[in-house]
Each structure stands twice: as structure tokens, then as C-alpha cells.
C-alpha positions as CSV (number, residue, x, y, z in Angstrom):
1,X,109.2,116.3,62.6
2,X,106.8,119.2,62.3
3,X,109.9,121.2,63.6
4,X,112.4,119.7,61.1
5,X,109.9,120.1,57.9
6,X,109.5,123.7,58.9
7,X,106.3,123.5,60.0
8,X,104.0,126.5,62.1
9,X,106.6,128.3,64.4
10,X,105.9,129.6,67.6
11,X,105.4,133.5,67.9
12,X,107.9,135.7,69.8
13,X,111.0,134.6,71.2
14,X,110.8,131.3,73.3
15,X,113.9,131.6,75.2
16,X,112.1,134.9,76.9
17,X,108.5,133.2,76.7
18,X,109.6,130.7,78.6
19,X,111.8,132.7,81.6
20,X,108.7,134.7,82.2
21,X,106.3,131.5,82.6
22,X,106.2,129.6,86.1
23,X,106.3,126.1,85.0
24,X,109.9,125.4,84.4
25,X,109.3,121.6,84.3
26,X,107.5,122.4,81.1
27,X,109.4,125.1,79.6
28,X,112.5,122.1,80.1
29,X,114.7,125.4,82.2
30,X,116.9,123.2,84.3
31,X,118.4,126.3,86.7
32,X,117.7,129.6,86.9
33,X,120.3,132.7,87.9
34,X,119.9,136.4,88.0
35,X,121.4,137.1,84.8
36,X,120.9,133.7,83.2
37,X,119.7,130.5,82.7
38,X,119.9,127.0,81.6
39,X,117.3,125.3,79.4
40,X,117.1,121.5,78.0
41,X,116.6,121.9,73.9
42,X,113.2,120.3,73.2
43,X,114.8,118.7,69.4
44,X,118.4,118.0,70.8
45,X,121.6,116.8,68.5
46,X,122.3,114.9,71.7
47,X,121.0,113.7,75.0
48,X,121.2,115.8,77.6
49,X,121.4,118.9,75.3
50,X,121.5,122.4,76.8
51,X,121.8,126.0,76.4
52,X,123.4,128.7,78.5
53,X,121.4,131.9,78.2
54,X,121.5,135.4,79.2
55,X,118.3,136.9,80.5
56,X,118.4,139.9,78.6
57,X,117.3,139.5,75.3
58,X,120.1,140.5,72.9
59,X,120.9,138.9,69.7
60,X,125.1,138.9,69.9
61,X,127.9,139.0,72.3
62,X,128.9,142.6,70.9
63,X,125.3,143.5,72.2
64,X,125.0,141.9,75.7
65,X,126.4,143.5,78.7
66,X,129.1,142.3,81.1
67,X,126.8,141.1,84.1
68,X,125.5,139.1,81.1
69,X,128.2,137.6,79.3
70,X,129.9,136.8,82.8
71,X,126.5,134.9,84.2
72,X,126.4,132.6,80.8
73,X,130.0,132.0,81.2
74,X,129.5,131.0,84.9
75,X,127.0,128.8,84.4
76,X,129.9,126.7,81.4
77,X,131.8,124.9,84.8
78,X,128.5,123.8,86.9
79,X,126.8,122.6,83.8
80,X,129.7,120.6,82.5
81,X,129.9,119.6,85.9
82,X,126.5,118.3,86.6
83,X,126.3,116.3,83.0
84,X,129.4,114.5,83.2
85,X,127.9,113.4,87.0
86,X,124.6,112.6,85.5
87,X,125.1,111.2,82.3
88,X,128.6,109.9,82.5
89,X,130.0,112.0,78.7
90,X,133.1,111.8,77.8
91,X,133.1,115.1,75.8
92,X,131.0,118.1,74.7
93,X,130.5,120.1,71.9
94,X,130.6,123.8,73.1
95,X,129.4,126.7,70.6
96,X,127.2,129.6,69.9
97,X,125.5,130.0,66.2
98,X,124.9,134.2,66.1
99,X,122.8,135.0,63.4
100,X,120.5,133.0,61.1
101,X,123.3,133.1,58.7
102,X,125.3,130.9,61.1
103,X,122.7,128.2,61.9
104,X,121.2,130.5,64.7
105,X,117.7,128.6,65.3
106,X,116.7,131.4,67.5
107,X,118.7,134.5,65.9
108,X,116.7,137.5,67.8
109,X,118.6,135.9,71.4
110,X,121.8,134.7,71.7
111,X,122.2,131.3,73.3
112,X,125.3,128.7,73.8
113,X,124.6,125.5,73.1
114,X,126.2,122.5,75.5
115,X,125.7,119.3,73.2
116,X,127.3,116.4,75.5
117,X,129.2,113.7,73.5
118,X,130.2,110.1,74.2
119,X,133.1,107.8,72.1
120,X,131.0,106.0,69.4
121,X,128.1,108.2,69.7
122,X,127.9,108.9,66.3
123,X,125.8,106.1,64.2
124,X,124.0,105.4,60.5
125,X,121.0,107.2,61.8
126,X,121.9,110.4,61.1
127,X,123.3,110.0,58.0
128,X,120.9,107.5,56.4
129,X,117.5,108.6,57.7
130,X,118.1,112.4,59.1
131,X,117.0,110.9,62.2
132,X,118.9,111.2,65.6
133,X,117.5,108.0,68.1
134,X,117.3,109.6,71.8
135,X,118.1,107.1,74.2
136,X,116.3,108.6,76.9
137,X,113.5,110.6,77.5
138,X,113.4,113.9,78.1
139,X,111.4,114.0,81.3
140,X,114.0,111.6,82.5
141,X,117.4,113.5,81.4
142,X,115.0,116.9,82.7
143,X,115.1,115.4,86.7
144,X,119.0,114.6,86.4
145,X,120.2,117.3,85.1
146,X,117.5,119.8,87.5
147,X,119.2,117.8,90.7
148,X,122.7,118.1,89.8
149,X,122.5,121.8,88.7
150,X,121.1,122.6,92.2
151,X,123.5,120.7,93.9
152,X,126.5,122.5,91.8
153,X,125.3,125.9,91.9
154,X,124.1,126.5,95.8
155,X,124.1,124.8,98.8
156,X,122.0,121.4,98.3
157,X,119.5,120.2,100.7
158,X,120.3,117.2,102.7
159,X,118.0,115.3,101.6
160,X,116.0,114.1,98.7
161,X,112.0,113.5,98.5
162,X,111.5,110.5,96.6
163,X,107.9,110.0,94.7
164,X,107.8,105.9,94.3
165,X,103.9,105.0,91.9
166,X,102.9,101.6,91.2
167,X,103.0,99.8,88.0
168,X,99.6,101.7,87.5
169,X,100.4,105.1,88.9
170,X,97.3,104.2,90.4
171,X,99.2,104.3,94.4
172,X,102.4,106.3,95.8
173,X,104.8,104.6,98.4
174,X,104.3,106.2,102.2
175,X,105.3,105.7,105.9
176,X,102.6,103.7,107.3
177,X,102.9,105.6,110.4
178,X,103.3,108.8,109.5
179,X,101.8,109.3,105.6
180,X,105.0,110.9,104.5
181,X,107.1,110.0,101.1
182,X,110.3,108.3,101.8
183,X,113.4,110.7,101.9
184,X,117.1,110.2,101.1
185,X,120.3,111.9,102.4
186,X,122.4,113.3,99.5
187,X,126.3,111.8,99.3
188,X,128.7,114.3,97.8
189,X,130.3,113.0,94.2
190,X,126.9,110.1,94.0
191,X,123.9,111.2,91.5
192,X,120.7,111.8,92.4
193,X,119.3,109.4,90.5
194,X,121.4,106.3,91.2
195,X,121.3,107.2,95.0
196,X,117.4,107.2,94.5
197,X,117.0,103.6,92.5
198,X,119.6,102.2,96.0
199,X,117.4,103.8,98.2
200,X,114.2,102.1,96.4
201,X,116.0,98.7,96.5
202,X,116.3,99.2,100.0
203,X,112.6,99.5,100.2
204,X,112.2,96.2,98.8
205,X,111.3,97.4,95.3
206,X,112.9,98.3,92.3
207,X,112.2,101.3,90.5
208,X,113.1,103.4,87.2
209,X,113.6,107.3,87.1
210,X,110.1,108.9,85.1
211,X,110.3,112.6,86.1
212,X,110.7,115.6,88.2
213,X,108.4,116.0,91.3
214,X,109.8,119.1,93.1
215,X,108.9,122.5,92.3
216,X,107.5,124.1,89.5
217,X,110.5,126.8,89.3
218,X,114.4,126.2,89.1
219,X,115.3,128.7,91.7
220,X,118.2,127.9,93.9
221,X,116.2,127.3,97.2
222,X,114.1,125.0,95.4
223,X,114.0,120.9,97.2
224,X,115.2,117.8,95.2
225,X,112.2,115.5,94.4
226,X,112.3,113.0,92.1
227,X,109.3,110.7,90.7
228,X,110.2,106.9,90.3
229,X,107.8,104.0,88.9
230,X,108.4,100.4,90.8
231,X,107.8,97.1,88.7
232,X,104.4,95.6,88.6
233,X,103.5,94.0,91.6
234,X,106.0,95.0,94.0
235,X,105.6,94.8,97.9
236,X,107.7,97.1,100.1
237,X,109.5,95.9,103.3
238,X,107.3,96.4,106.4
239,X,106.8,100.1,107.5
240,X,106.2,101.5,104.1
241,X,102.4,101.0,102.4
242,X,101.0,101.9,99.1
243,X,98.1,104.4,99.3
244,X,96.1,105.7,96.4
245,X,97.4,109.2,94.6
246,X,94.6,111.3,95.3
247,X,94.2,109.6,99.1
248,X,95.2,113.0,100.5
249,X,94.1,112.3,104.0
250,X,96.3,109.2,104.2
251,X,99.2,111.9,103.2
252,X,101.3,114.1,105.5
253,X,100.1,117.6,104.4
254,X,103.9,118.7,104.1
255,X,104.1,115.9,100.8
256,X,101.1,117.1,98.9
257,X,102.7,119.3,96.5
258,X,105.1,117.0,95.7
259,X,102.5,114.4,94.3
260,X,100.9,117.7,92.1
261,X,104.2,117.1,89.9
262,X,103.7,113.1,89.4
263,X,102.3,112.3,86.6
């Protein structure tokens, strides 16, 4: 609301703010290329709202270069891609506002918005109260949409490193034997996500997608982690144990960072 009654804006331009920072899981930047990038819109029209944007910071087409203009347009098909997998939209809403004249938000660096769209998606909301109801939260829509852009635009890993808290986010899930956080392989043309609350079930406990829990940055060599919260109570099959979060020497050393992202 501070955002919509034009409250204190944020110095400098925070599409290049945010590519120089390390913390892509909190600058909401879902993949990263050499020319461009793509990064979740923190006040979305939709969920799962994106923008495609060049590197360079230039404030129109007519200004960008070619290496730039063809690294936004690459990124269209893989986005598209990895929303319709992860979300399940039936349409999008494709566009770039250039100048503050045109709606730009952020006039000073051009940026193409990808607003995903499903039938009856429009509702009273909007139109009576100004207020858009997100069904999802964005930490949630941020680890779907982070998996299925690294699967779309390199080579995925074949496997995924799955985070399972307690109720309390008190304990994580591990091998008993071992100390290390289950793992799932990846199945071509089945989401992250889904794939991760099967493999959960298999565990013996059901789980709901919270967050991201792989690295910080959304480089293209970067692993698939994924944080899930199990139902209060739960008690996985034999093999598996809960041990507390910050129990590091009950943890294979390999999984630690991955429990830095839980939350």
C-alpha cells in the first residue's frame, strides 16, 4: 500500500541495484544471463508476474544494443515455458511500458513485463476495492519459477535437494545413517514442486512448498533446492529422522548450506 499511495521510493534504479547485489532470493531475480535477466515484480497484476530485462541500463529499445535486445527476447520462450509448467496459465499478457508517459514504473530502464493469465481470473476485487488478492505467496511462486527457469535454460541437475522442517521449523528431515537431506531425481515435462510434495508422501509425510533453499544467485550452474514444511506431528517411514536445524554435527557437511536458506 505504501507503494500504491506513492509513498518514500527507493533511490537509484532497482532493476541495476538488484543485478549487482548477491542475494537473488531477496532481490525476487529468478535467472540470470549474460546480457539479461529475469526478476519476480514484488507488487504484481498477477501471480507469477515477471520481467525480462537487459543488463545494460538503457531506458528504450531505440537505445539498447543488439546483444541486448536479443538476450531479453531469448529469455520470452523459456519463461513462458517454465510458467505454463509451474503454474498451469492459460494465457499471458506480454508488453513493455517505455517512458513514464506510458505507465513505465521504472522509466530510466527498460523492462518487459510477462503478467501470466488464467480464464476467470479477473474478479470484483480490482474494480471495487483497487485491490488484487494474490493467491500465493511470493516466496512460494519465487522456488517454482527459480526451478523451472534452470531446468529450461541449461542443462538441469539430476536431482533435487529437498529441505523437509517440522510443524515448528524447529527440526529438518535427514538420513539417519548418513545426516544428509533427502534427494529427488528430476522427470522431464513433471514440476519441481509437485515431484517434491510425491517424493515427501513417499517419506511418510505430507508437506507444502514455503521457499527456495538453494543458492543465493540464479546462475546457470546453480543446484535445485527446495524448502517444504510437513503437517504437525508427522513421523517419517524408518530410515529418515528429524534432527534439530542448527544440529550441524548430526548433518552431512555437503547439506549445510542448504539449511542457511530455510527459514
Amino acid at each position: 500500500m505504501a507503494y500504491v499511495g506513492g509513498g518514500a521510493q527507493e533511490e537509484g534504479c532497482i532493476f541495476c541495484k538488484r543485478l549487482r547485489a548477491d542475494d537473488d532470493v531477496r532481490s525476487l531475480i529468478v535467472h540470470r544471463d549474460r546480457d539479461a535477466f529475469v526478476i519476480m515484480n514484488l507488487f504484481p497484476y498477477n501471480t507469477g508476474h515477471v520481467m525480462l530485462v537487459p543488463n545494460a541500463h538503457v531506458a528504450s529499445p531505440e537505445e539498447a544494443d543488439d546483444d541486448a535486445l536479443r538476450a531479453v527476447s531469448a529469455l520470452r520462450r523459456p519463461t513462458l515455458r517454465a510458467l505454463r509448467r509451474a503454474l498451469g496459465c492459460d494465457g499471458f499478457n506480454l508488453g513493455l511500458n517505455v517512458g513514464a508517459v506510458a505507465g513505465a514504473g521504472v522509466a530510466a530502464h527498460m523492462h518487459e513485463h510477462v503478467v501470466p493469465r488464467w480464464t476467470g481470473d479477473a474478479n470484483f476485487m480490482p474494480i471495487l476495492a483497487s485491490t488484487m488478492v494474490m493467491p500465493e505467496l511470493i516466496p512460494i511462486t519465487y522456488a517454482k519459477l527459480r526451478a523451472e527457469l534452470r531446468r529450461e535454460c541449461t542443462q538441469a541437475p539430476p536431482e533435487a535437494v529437498l529441505v523437509i522442517l517440522d510443524g515448528d521449523a524447529g527440526h529438518v528431515l535427514v538420513d539417519a545413517a548418513t545426516g544428509r537431506l533427502p534427494r529427488m531425481a528430476l522427470v522431464e515435462n513433471e514440476t519441481v514442486w509437485r515431484r517434491a510434495l510425491d517424493a515427501t508422501a513417499a517419506l511418510g509425510i505430507t508437506t507444502t512448498l514455503i521457499d527456495w533453499a538453494g543458492e543465493p544467485r540464479a546462475e546457470s550452474t546453480s543446484s535445485i533446492a527446495v524448502t517444504l514444511r510437513a503437517e504437525a506431528g508427522a513421523k517419517p517411514i524408518a530410515g529418515m529422522t528429524w534432527v534439530a536445524v542448527d544440529d550441524e554435527d548430526r548433518m552431512a557437511n555437503a547439506d549445510r548450506p542448504f539449511m542457511r536458506r530455510a527459514p
